[in-house]
Backbone as CSV, one residue per row, in Angstrom:
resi,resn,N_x,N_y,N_z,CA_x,CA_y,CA_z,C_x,C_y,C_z
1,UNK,0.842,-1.186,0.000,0.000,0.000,0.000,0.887,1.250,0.000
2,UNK,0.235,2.272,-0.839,1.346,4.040,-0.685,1.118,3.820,0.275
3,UNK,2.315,4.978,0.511,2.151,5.743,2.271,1.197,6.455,2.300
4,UNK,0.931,7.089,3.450,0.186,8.046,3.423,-0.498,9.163,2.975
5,UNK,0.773,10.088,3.103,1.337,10.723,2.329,1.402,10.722,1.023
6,UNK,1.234,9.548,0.634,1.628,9.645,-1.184,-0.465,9.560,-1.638
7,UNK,-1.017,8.567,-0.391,-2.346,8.287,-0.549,-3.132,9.663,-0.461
8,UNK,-2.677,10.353,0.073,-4.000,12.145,0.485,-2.834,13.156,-0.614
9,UNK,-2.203,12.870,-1.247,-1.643,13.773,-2.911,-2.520,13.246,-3.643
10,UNK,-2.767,11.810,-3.726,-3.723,11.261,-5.344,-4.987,11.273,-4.367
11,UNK,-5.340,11.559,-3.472,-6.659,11.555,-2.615,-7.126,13.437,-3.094
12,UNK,-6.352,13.920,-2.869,-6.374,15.628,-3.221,-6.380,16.034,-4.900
13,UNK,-5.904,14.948,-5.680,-6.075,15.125,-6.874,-7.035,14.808,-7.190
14,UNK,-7.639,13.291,-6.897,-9.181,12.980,-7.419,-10.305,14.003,-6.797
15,UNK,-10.152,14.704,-5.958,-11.051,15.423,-5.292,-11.098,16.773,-5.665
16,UNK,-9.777,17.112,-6.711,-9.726,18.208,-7.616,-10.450,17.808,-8.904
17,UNK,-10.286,17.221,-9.106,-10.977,16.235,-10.482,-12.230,16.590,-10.182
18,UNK,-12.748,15.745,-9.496,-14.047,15.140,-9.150,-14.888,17.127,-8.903
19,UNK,-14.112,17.970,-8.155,-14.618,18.826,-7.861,-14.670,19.862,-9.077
20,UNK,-13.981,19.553,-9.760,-14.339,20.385,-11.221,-15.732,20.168,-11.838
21,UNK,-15.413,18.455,-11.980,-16.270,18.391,-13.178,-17.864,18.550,-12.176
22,UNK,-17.691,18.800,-10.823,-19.044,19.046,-9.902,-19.504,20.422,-10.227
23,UNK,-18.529,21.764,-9.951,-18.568,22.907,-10.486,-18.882,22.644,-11.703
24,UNK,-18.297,22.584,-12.744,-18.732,22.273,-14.459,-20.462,22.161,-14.163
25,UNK,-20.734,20.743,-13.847,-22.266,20.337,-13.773,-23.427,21.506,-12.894
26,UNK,-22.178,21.486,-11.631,-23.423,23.411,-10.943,-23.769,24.256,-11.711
27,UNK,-22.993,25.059,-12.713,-22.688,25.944,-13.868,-23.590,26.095,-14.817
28,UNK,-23.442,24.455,-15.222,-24.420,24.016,-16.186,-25.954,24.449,-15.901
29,UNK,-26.129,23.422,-14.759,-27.370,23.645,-14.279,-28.054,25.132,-13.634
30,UNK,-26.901,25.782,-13.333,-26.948,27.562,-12.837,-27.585,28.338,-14.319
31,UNK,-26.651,28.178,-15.762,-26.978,28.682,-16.639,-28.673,28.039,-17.324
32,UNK,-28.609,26.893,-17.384,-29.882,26.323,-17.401,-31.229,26.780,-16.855
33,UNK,-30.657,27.028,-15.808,-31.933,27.739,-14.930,-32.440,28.841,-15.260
34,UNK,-31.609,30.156,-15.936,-31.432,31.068,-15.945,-32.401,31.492,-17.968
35,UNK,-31.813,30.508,-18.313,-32.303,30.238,-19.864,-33.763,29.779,-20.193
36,UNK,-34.139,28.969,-18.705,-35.341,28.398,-19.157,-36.408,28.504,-17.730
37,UNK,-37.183,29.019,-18.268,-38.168,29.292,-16.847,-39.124,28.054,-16.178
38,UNK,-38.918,26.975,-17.281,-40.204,25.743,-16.666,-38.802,24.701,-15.905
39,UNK,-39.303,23.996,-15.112,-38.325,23.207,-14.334,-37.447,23.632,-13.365
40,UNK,-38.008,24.934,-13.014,-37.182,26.026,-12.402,-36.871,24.518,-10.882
41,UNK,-38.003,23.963,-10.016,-38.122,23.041,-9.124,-36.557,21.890,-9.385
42,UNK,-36.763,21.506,-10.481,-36.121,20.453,-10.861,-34.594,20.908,-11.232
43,UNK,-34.142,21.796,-11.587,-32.990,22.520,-11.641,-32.657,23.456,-9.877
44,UNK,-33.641,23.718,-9.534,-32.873,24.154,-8.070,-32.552,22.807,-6.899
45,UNK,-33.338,21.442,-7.452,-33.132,20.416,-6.506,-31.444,20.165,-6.940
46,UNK,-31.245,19.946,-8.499,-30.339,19.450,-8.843,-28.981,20.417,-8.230
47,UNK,-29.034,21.204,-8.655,-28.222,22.588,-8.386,-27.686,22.419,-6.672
48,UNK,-28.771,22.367,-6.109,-28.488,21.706,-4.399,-27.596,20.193,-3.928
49,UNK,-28.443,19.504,-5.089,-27.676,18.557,-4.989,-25.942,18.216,-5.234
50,UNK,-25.735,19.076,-6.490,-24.631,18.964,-6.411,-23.651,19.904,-5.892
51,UNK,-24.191,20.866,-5.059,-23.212,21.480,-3.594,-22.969,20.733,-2.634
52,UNK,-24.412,19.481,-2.263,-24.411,19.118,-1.574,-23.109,17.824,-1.461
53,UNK,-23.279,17.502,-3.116,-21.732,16.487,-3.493,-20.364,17.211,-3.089
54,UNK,-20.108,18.095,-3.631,-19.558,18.833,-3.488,-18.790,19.515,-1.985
55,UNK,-19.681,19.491,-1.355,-19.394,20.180,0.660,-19.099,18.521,1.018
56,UNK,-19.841,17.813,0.814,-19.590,16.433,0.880,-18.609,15.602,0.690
57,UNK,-18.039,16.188,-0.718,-16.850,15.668,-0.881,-15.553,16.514,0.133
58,UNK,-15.906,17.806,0.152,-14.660,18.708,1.050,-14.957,17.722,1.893
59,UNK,-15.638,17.710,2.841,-15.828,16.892,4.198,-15.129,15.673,4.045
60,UNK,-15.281,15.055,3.260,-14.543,13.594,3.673,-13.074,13.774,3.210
61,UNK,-12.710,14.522,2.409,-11.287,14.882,2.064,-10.893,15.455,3.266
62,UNK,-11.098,16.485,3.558,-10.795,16.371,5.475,-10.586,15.464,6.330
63,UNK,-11.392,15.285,6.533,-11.696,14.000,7.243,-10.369,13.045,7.108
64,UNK,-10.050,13.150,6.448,-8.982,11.873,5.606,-7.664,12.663,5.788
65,UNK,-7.687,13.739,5.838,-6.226,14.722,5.841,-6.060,14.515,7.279
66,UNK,-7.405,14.921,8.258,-6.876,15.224,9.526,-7.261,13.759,10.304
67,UNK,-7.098,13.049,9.841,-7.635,11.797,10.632,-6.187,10.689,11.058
68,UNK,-6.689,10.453,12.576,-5.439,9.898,12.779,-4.834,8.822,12.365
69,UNK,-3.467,8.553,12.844,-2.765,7.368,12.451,-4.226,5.534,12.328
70,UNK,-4.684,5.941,13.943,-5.379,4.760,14.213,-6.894,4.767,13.391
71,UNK,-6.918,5.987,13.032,-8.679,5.806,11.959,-8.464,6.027,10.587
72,UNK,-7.163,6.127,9.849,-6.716,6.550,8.372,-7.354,5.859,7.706
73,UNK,-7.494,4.538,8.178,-7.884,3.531,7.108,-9.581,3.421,7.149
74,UNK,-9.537,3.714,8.144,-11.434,3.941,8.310,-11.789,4.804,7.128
75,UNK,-10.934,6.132,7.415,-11.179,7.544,6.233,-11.314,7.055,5.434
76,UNK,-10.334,6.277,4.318,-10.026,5.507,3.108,-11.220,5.064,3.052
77,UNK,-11.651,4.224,3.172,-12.763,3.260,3.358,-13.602,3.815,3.150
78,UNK,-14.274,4.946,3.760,-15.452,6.100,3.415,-15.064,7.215,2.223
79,UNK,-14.243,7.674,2.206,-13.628,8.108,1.125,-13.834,7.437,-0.372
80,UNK,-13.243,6.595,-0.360,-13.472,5.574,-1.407,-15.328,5.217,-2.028
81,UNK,-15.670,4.861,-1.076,-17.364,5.078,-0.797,-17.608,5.749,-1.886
82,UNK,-17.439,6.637,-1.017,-18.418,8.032,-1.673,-17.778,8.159,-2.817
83,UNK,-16.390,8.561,-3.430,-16.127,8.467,-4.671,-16.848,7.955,-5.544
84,UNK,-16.949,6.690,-5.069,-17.977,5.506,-6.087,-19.283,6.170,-6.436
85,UNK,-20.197,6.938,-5.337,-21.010,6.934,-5.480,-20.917,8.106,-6.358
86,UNK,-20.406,9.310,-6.597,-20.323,10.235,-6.865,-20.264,9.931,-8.042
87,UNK,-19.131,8.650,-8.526,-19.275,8.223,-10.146,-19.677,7.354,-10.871
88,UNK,-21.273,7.143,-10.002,-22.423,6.075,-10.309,-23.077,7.589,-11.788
89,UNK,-22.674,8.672,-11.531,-23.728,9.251,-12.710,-23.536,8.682,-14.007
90,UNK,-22.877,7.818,-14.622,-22.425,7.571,-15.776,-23.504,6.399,-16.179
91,UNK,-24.166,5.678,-15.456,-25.226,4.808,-15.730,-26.717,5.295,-15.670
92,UNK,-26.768,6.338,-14.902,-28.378,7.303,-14.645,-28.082,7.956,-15.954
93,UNK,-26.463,8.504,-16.206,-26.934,9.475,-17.341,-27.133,8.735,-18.859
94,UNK,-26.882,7.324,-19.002,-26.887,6.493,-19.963,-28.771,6.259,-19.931
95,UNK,-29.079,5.976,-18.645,-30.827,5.564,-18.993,-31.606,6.528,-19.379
96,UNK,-31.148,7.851,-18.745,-31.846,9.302,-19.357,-31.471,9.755,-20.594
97,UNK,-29.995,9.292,-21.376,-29.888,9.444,-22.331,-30.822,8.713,-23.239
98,UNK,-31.556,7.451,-23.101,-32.241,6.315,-24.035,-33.654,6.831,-23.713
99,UNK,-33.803,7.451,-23.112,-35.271,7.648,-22.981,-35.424,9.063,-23.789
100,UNK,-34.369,10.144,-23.464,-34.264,11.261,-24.561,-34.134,10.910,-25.590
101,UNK,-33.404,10.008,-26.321,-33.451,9.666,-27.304,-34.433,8.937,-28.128
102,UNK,-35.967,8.293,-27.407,-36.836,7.476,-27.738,-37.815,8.747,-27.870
103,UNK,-37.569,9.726,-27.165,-38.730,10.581,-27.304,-38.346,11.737,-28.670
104,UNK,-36.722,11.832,-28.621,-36.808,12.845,-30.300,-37.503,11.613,-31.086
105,UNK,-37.593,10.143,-30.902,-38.000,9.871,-32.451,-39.591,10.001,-32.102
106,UNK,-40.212,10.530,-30.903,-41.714,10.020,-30.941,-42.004,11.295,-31.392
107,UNK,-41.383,12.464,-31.252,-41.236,13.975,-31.133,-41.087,14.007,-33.088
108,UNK,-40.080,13.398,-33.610,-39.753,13.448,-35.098,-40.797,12.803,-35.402
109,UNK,-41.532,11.659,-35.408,-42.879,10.884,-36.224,-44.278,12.037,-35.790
110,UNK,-43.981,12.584,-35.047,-45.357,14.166,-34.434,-45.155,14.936,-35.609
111,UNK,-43.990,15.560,-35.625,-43.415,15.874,-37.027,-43.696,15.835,-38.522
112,UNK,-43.402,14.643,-38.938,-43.982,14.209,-40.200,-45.257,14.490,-40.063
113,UNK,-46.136,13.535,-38.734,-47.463,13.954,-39.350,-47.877,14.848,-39.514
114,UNK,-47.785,15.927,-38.573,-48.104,17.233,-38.644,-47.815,17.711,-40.187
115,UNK,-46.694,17.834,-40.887,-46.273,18.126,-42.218,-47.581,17.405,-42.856
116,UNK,-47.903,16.256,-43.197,-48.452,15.555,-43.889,-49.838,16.457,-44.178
117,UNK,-50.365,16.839,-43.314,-51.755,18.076,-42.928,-51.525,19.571,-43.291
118,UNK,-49.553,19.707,-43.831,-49.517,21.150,-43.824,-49.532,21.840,-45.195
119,UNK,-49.740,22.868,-45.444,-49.405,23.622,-46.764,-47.956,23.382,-47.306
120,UNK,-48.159,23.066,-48.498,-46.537,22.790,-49.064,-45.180,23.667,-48.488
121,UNK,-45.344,25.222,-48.343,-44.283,25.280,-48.063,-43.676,25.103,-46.673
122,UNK,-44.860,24.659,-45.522,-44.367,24.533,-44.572,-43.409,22.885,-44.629
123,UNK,-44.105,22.287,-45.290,-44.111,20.677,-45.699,-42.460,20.407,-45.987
124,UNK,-42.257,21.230,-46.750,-40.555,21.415,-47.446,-39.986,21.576,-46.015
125,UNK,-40.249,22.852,-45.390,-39.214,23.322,-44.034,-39.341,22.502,-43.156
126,UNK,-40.427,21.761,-42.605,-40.551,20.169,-41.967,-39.267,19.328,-42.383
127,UNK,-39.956,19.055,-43.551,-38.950,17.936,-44.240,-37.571,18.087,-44.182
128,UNK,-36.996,19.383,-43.983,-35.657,19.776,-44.311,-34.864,19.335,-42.615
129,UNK,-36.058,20.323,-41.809,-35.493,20.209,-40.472,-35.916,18.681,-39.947
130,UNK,-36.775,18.274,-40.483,-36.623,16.325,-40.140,-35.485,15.660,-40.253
131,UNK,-34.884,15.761,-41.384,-33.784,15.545,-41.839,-32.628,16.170,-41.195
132,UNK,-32.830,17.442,-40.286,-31.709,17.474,-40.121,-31.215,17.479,-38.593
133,UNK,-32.693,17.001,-37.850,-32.838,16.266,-36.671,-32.696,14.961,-36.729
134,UNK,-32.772,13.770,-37.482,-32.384,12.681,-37.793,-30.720,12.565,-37.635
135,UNK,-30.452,13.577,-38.504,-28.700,13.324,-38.160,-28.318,13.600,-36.712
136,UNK,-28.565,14.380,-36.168,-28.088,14.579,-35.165,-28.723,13.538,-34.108
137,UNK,-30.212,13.075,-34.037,-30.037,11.584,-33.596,-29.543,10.863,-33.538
138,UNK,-28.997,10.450,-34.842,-27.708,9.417,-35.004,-26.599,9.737,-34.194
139,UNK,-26.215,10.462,-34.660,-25.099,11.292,-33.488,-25.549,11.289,-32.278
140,UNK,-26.258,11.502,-31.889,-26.461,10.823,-30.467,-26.692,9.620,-30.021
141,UNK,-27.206,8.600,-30.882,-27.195,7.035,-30.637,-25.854,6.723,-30.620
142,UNK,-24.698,7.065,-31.724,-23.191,6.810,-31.452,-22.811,7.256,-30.006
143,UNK,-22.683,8.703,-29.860,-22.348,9.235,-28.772,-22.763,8.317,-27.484
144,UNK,-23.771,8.080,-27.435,-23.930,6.946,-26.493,-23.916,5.995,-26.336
145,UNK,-23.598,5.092,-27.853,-22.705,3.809,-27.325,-21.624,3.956,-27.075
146,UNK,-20.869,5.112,-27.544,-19.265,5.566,-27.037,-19.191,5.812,-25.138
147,UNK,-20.377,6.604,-25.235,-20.366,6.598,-23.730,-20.387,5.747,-22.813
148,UNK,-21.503,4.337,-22.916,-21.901,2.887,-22.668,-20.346,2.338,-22.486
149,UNK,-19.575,2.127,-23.838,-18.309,1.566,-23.856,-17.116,2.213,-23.371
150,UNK,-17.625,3.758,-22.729,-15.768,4.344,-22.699,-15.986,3.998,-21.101
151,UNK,-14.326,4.404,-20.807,-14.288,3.791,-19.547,-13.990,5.288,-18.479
152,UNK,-14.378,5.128,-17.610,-14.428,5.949,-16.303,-14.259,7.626,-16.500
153,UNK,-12.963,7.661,-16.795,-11.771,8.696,-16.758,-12.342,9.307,-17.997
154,UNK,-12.924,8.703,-19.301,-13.084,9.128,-20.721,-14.830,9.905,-21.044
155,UNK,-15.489,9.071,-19.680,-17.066,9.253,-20.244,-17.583,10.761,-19.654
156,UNK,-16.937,11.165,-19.250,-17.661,13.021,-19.229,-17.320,13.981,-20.237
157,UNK,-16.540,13.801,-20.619,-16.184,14.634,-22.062,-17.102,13.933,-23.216
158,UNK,-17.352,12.354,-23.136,-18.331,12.366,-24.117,-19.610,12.601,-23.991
159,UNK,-19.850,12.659,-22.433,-21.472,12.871,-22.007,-21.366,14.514,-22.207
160,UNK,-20.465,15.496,-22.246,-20.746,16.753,-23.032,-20.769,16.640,-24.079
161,UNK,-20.229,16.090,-25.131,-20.369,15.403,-26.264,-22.114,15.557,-26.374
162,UNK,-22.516,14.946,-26.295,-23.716,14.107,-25.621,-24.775,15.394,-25.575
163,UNK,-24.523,15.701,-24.859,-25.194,17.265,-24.494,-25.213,18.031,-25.120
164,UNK,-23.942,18.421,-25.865,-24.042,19.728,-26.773,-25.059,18.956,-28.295
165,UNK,-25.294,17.550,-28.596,-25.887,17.138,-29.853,-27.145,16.899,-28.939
166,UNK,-27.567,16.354,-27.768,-29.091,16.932,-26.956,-29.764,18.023,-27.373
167,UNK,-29.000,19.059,-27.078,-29.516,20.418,-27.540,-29.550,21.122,-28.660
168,UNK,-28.811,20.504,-29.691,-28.868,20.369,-31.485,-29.988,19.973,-31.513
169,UNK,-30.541,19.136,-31.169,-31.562,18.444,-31.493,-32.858,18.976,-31.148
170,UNK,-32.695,19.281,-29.550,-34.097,19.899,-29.116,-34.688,21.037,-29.440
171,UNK,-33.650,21.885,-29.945,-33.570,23.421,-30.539,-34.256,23.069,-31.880
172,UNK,-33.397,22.328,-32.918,-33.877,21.402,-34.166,-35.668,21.282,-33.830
173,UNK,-35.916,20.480,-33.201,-37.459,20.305,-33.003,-37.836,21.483,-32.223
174,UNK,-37.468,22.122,-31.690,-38.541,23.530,-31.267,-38.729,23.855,-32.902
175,UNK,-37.551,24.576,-33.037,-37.568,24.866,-34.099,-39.152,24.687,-35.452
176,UNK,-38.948,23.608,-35.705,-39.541,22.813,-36.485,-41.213,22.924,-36.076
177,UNK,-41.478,22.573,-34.464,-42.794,23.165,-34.277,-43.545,24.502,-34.512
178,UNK,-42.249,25.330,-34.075,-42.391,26.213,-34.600,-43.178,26.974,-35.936
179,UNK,-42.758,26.107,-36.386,-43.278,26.616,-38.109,-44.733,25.880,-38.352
180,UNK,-45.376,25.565,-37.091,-46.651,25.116,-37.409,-47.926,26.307,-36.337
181,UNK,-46.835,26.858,-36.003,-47.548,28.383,-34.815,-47.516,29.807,-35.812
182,UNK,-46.867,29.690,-37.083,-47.037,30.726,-37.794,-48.023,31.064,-38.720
């Protein structure tokens, strides 16, 4: 086993890590909030929640710095824990990804039909932006088997990945409804 010492340097690094990409996700969800007025509930739980990871994680990194010779390994032990749990999001964000993704195609077949009922030239601008929500579906079915298959260290850069073609898409279909309110 490291020493100690060598264990609370890579204990202080993952907890720099870990505390970025927590900030990153607060940020997210801070600007989110700010952009969109429905879910305001569901973005201030989340937003809490991840301070609450966050103070949570300071705490046990403490904990672990100032903890004595005879409870170090206890720290470790809880430390470790919670890490885990902290990087269980990679499987919640894989099932919410498949269910977003089942609903652009129920959201794209609303689509067509709607076109099917519309005046030609709306019919064309449908058709165009169908098409060009389809691609970016795809791109998100890849993106998330990349995500499914990458490993630990690799899957948050693709779950922004992920996110920035989410919101290609959802913009894409506002969009697109859009042109049936004019």
């Amino acid at each position: 086993m490291k020493t100690r010492n060598e264990y609370e340097t890579r204990a202080e690094i993952i907890v720099k890590q870990l505390k970025a990409k927590i900030y990153e996700l607060e940020a997210k969800a801070i600007e989110a909030k700010l952009n969109a007025k429905s879910e305001l509930g569901e973005l201030d739980k989340k937003i809490k929640s991840l301070k609450n990871q966050r103070e949570k994680l300071d705490q046990k990194f403490d904990e672990l710095k100032n903890a004595s010779k005879e409870k170090w390994s206890v720290f470790v032990s809880e430390f470790e824990e919670f890490i885990e749990i902290v990087n269980t999001d990679k499987q919640s964000f894989s099932e919410k990804a498949e269910i977003w993704i089942e609903d652009f195609s129920v959201k794209i077949d609303e689509l067509e039909d709607k076109a099917k009922h519309a005046n030609e030239e709306i019919k064309v601008k449908i058709k165009e932006q169908v098409e060009n929500i389809k691609k970016h579906k795809v791109k998100l079915e890849e993106k998330l088997t990349e995500l499914k298959e990458s490993q630990d260290d690799n899957w948050q850069k693709l779950k922004d990945g992920f996110e920035e073609n989410q919101h290609k898409v959802k913009d894409s279909i506002k969009k697109a409804f859009d042109y049936f309110k004019k």
